[in-house]
MDTraj code that builds the backbone (N, CA, C; nanometers):
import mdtraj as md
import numpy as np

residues = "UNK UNK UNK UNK UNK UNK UNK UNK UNK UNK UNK UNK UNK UNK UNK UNK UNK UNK UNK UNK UNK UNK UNK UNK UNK UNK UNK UNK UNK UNK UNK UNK UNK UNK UNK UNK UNK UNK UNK UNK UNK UNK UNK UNK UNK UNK UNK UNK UNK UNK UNK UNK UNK UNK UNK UNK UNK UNK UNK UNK UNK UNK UNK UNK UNK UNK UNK UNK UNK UNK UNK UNK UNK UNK UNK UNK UNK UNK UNK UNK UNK UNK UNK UNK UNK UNK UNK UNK UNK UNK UNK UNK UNK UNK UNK UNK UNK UNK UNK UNK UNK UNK UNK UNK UNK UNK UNK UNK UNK UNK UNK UNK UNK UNK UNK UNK UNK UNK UNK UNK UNK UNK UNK UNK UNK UNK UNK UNK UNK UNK UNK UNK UNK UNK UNK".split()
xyz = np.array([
    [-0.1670, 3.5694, 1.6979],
    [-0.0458, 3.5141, 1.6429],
    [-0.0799, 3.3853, 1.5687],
    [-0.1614, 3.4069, 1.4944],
    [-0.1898, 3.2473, 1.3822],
    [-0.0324, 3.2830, 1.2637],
    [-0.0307, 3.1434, 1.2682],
    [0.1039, 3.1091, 1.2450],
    [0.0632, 2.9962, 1.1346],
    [0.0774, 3.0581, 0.9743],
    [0.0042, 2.9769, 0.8503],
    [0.1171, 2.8518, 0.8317],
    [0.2071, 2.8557, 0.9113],
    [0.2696, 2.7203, 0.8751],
    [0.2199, 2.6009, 0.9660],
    [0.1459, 2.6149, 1.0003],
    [0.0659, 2.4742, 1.1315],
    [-0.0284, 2.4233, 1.0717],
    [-0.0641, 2.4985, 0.9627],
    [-0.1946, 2.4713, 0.8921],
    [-0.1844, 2.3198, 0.8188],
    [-0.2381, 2.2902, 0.8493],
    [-0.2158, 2.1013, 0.7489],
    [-0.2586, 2.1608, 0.5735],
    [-0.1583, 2.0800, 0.4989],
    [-0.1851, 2.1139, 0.3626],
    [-0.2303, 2.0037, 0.2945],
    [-0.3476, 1.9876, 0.2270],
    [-0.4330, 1.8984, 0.1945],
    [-0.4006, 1.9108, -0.0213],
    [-0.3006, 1.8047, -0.0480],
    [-0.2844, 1.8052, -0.1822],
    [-0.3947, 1.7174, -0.2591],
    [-0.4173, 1.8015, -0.3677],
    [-0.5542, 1.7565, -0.4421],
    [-0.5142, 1.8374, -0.5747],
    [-0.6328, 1.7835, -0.6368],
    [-0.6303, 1.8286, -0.7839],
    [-0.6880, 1.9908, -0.8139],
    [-0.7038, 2.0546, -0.6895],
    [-0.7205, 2.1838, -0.7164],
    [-0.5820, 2.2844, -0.7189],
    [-0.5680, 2.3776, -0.7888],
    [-0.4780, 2.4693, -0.7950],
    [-0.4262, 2.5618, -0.7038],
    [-0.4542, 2.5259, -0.5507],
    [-0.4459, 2.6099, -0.4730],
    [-0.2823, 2.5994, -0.3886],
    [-0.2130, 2.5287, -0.4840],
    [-0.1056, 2.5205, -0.4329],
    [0.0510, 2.5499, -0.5280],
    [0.1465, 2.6364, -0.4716],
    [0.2068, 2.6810, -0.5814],
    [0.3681, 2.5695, -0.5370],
    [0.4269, 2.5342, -0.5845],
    [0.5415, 2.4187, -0.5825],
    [0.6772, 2.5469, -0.6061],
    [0.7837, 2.5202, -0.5155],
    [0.9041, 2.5969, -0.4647],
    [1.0084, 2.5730, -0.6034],
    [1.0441, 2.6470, -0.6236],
    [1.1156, 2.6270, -0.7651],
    [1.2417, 2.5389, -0.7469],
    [1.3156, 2.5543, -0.5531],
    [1.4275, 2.5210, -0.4880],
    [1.4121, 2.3655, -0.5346],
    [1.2929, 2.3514, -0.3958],
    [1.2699, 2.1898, -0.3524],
    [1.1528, 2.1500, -0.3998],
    [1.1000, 2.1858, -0.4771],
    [0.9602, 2.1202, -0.5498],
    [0.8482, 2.0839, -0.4490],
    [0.8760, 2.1633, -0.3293],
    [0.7488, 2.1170, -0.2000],
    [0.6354, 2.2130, -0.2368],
    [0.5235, 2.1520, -0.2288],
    [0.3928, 2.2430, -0.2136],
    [0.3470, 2.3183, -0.1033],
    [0.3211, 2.4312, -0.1691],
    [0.2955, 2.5131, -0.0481],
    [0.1536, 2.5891, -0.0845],
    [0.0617, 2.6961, 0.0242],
    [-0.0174, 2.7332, -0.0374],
    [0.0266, 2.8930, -0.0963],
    [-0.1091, 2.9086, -0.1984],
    [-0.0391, 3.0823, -0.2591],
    [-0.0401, 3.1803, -0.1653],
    [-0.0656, 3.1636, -0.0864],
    [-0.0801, 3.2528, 0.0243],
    [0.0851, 3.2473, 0.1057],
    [0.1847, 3.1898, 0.0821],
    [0.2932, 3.1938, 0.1555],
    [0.3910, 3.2481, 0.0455],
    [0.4914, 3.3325, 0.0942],
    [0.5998, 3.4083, 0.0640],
    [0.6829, 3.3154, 0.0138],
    [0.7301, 3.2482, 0.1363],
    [0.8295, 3.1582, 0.1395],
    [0.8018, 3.0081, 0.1598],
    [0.9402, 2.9161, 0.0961],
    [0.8555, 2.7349, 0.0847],
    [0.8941, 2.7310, 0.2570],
    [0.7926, 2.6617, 0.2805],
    [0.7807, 2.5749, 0.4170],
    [0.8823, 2.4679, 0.4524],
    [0.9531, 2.4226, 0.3487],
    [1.0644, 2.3516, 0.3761],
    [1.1995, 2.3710, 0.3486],
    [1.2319, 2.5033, 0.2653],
    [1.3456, 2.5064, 0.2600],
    [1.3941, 2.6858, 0.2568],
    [1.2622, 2.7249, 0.2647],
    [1.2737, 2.8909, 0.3434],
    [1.2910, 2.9593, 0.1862],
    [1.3229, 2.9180, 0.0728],
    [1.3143, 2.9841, -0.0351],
    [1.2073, 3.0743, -0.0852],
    [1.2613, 3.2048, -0.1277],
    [1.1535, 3.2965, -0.1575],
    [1.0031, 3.2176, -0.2909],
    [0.8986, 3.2440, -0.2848],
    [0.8472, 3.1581, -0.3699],
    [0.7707, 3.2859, -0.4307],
    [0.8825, 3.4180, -0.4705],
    [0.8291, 3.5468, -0.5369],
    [0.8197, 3.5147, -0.6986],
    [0.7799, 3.4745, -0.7580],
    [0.8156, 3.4367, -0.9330],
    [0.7677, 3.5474, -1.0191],
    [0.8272, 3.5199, -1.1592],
    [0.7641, 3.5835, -1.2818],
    [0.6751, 3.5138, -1.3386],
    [0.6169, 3.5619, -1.3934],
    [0.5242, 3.4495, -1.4984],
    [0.5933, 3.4634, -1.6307],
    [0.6017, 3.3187, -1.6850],
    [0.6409, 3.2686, -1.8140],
    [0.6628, 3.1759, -1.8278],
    [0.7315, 3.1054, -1.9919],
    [0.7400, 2.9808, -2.0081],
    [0.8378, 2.9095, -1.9097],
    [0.9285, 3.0056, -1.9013],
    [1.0557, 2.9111, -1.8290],
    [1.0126, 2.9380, -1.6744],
    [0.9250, 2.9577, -1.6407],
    [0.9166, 2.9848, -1.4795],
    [0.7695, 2.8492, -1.5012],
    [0.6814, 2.8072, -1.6034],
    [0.5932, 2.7387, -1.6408],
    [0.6570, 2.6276, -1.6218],
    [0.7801, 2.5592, -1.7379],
    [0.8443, 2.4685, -1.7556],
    [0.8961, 2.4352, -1.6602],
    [0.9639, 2.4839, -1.5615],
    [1.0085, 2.4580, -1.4436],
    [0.9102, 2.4166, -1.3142],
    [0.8153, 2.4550, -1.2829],
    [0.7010, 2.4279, -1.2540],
    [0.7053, 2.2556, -1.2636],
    [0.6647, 2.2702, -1.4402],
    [0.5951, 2.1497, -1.4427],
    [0.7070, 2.0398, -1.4040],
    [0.8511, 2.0657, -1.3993],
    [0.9395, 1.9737, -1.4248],
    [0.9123, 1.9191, -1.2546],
    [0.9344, 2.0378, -1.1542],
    [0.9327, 1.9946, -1.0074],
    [0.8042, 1.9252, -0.9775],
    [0.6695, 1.9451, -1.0515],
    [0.4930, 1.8631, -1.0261],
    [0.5604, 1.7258, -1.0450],
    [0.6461, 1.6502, -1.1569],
    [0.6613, 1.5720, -1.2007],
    [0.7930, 1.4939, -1.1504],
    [0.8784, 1.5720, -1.0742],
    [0.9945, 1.5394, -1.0165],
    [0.9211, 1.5115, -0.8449],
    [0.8670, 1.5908, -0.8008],
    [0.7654, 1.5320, -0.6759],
    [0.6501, 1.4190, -0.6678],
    [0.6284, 1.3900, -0.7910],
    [0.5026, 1.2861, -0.7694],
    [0.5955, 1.1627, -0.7718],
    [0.7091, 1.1674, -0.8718],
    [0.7813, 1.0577, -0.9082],
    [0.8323, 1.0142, -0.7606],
    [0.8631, 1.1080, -0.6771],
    [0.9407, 1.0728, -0.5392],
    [0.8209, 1.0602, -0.4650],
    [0.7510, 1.0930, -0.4736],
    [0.6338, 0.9964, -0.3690],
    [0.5885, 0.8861, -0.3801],
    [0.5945, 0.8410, -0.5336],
    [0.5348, 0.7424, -0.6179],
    [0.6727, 0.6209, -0.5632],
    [0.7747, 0.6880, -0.5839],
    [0.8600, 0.5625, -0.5556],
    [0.8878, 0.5493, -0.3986],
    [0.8632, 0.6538, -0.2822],
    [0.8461, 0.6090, -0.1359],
    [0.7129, 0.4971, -0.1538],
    [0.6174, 0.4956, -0.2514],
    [0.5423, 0.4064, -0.1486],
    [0.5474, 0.3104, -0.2173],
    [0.6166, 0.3016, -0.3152],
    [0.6740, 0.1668, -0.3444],
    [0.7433, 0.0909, -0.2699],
    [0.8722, 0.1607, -0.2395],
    [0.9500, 0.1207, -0.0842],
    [0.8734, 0.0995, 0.0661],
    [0.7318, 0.1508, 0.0743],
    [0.6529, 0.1583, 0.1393],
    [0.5933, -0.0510, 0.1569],
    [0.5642, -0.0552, 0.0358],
    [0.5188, -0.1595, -0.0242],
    [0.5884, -0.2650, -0.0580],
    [0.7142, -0.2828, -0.0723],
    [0.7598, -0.3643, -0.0560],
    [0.7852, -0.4233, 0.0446],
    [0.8765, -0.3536, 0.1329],
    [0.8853, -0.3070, 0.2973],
    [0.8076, -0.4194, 0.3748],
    [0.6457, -0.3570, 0.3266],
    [0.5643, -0.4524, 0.4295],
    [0.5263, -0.5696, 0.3774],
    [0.5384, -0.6190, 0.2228],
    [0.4787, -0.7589, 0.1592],
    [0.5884, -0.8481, 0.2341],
    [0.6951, -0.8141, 0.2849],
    [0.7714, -0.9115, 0.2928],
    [0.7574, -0.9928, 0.4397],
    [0.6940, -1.1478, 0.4104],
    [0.6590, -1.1642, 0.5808],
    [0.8188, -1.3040, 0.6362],
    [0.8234, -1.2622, 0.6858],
    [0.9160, -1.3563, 0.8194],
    [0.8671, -1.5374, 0.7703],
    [1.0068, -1.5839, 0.7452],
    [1.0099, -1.7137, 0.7120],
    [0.9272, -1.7791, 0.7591],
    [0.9307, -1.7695, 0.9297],
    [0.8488, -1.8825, 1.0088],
    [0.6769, -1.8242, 0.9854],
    [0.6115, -1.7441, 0.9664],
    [0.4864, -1.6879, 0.9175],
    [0.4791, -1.7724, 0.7884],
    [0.5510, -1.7740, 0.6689],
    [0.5576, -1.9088, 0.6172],
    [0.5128, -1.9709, 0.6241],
    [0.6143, -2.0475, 0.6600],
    [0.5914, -2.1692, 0.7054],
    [0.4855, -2.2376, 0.7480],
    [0.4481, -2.1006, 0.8815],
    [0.3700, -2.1806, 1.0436],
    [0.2049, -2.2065, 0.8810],
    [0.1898, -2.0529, 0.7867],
    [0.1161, -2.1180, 0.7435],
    [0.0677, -2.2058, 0.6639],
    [0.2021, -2.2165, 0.5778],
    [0.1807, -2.3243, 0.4669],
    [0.1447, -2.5025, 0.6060],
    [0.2230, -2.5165, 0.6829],
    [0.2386, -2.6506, 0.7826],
    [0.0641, -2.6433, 0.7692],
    [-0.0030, -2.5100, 0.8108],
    [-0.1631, -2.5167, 0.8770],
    [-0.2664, -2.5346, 0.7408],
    [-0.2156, -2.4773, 0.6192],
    [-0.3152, -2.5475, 0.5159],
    [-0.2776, -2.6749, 0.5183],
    [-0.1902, -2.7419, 0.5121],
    [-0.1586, -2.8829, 0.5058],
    [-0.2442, -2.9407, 0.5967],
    [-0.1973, -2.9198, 0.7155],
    [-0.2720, -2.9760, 0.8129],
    [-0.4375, -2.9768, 0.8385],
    [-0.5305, -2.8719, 0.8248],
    [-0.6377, -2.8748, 0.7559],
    [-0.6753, -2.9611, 0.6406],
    [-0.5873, -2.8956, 0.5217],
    [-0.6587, -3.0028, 0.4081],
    [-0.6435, -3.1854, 0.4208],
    [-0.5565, -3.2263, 0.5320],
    [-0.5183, -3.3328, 0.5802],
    [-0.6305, -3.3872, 0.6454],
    [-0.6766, -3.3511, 0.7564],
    [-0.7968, -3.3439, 0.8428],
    [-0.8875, -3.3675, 0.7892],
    [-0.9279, -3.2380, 0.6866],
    [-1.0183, -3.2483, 0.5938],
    [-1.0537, -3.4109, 0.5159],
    [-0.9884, -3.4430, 0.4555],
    [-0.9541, -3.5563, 0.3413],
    [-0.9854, -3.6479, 0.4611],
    [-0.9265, -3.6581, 0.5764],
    [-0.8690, -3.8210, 0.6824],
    [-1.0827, -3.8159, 0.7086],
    [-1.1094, -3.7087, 0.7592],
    [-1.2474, -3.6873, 0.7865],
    [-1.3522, -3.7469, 0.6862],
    [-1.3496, -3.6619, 0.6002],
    [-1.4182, -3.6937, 0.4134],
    [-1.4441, -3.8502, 0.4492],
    [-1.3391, -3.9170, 0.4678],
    [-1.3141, -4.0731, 0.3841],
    [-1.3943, -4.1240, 0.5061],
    [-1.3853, -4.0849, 0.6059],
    [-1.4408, -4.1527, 0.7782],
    [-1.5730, -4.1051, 0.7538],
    [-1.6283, -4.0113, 0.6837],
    [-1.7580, -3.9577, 0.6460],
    [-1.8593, -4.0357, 0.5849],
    [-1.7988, -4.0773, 0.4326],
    [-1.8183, -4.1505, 0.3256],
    [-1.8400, -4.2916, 0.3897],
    [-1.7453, -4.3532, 0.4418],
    [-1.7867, -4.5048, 0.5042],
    [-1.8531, -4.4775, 0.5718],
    [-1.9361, -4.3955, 0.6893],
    [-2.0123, -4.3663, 0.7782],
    [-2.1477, -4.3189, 0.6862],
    [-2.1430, -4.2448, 0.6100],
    [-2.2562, -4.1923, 0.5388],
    [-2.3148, -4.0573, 0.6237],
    [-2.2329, -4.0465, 0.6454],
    [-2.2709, -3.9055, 0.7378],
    [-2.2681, -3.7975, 0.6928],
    [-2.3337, -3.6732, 0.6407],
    [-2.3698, -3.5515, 0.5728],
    [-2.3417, -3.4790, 0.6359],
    [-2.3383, -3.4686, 0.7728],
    [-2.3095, -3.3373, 0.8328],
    [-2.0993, -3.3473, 0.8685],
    [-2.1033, -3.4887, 0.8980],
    [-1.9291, -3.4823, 0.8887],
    [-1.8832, -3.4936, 0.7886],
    [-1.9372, -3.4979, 0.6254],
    [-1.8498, -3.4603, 0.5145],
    [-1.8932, -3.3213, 0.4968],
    [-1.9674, -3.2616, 0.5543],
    [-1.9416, -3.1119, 0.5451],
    [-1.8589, -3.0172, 0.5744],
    [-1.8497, -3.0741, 0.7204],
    [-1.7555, -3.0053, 0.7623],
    [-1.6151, -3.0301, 0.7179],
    [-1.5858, -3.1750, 0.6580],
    [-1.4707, -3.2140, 0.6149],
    [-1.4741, -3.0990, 0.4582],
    [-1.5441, -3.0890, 0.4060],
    [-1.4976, -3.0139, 0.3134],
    [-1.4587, -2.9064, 0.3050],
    [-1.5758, -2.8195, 0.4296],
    [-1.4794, -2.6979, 0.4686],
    [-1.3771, -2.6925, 0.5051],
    [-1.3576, -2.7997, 0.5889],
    [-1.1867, -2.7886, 0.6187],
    [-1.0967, -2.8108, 0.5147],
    [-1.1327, -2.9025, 0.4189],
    [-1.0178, -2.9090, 0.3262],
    [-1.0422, -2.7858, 0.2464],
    [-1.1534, -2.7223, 0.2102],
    [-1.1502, -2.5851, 0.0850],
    [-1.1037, -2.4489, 0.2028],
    [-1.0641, -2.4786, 0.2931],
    [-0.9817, -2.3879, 0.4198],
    [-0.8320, -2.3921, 0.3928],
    [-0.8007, -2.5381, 0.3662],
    [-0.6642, -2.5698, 0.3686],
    [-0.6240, -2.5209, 0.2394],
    [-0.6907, -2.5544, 0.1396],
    [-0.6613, -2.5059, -0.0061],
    [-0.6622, -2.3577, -0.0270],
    [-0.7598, -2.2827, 0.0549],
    [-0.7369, -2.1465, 0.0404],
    [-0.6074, -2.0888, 0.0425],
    [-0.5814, -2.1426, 0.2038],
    [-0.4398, -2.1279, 0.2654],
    [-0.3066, -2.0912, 0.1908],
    [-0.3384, -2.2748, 0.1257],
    [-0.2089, -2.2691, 0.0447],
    [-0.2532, -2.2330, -0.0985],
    [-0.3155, -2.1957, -0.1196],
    [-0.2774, -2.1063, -0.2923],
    [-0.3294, -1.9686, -0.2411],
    [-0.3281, -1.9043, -0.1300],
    [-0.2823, -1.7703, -0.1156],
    [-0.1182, -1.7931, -0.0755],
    [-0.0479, -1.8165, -0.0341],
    [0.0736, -1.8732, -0.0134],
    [0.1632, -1.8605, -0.1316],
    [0.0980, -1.9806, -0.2157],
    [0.1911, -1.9723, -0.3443],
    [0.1687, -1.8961, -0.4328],
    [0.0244, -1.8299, -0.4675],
    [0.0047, -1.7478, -0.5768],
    [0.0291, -1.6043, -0.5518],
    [0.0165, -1.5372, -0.4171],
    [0.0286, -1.3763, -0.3841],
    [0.1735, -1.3452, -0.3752],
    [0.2521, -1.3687, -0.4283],
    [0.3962, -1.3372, -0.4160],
    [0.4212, -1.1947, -0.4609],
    [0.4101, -1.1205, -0.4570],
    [0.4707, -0.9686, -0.4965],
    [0.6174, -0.9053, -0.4662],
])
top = md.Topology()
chain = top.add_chain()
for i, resn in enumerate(residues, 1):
    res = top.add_residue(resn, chain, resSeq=i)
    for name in ("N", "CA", "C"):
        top.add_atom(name, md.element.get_by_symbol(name[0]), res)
traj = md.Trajectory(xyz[None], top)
């Protein structure tokens, strides 16, 4: 009892899949009927059975194309206080950074203006991923 609808359908640029004239779902040539809406998928061949075809390839990519847009927006969007907490933490770094630097410089110390700089080119990362990645 193998049962060809369990089968996972793997869409790609090969032709092994014929699209439901109903609901524009892909199915393989090997099935009678679409997998999602039970429609016979018996056809003629010709232009208008061609044209139609191509209209549902192009009416299905468009609706996937715009779920993962909604996909994508969805998740760019982060929670005020995520914000915030990180814009406050480049500040606070590049703050550190700089208060360090200057305590460095009068000290003459090489290994604590190093690290002061990493911290401030930390803080700066911070905040111009912050302000510049906006999507």
């Amino acid at each position: 009892m193998d049962d060809s609808r369990k089968e996972p359908i793997v869409i790609s640029g090969n032709q092994d899949l014929k699209l439901c004239l109903n609901c524009g779902f892909p199915n393989r040539n090997t099935d009678s009927h679409c997998m999602y809406c039970r429609t016979s998928l018996i056809e003629d061949d010709g232009l208008l059975n061609w044209i139609r075809q191509t209209y549902y390839i192009l009416k299905w990519r468009r609706q996937l194309k715009q779920k993962q847009v909604e996909v994508n927006k969805s998740s760019s969007k982060k929670p005020f206080y995520r914000t915030a907490g990180y814009f406050f933490l480049g500040l606070v770094l590049s703050g550190v950074g700089i208060f360090i630097f200057t305590r460095a410089v009068g000290k003459s110390s090489f290994s604590s203006s190093l690290i002061a700089i990493f911290l401030i080119g930390y803080g700066v990362i911070t905040l111009k991923t912050l302000i510049f990645n906006k999507k």
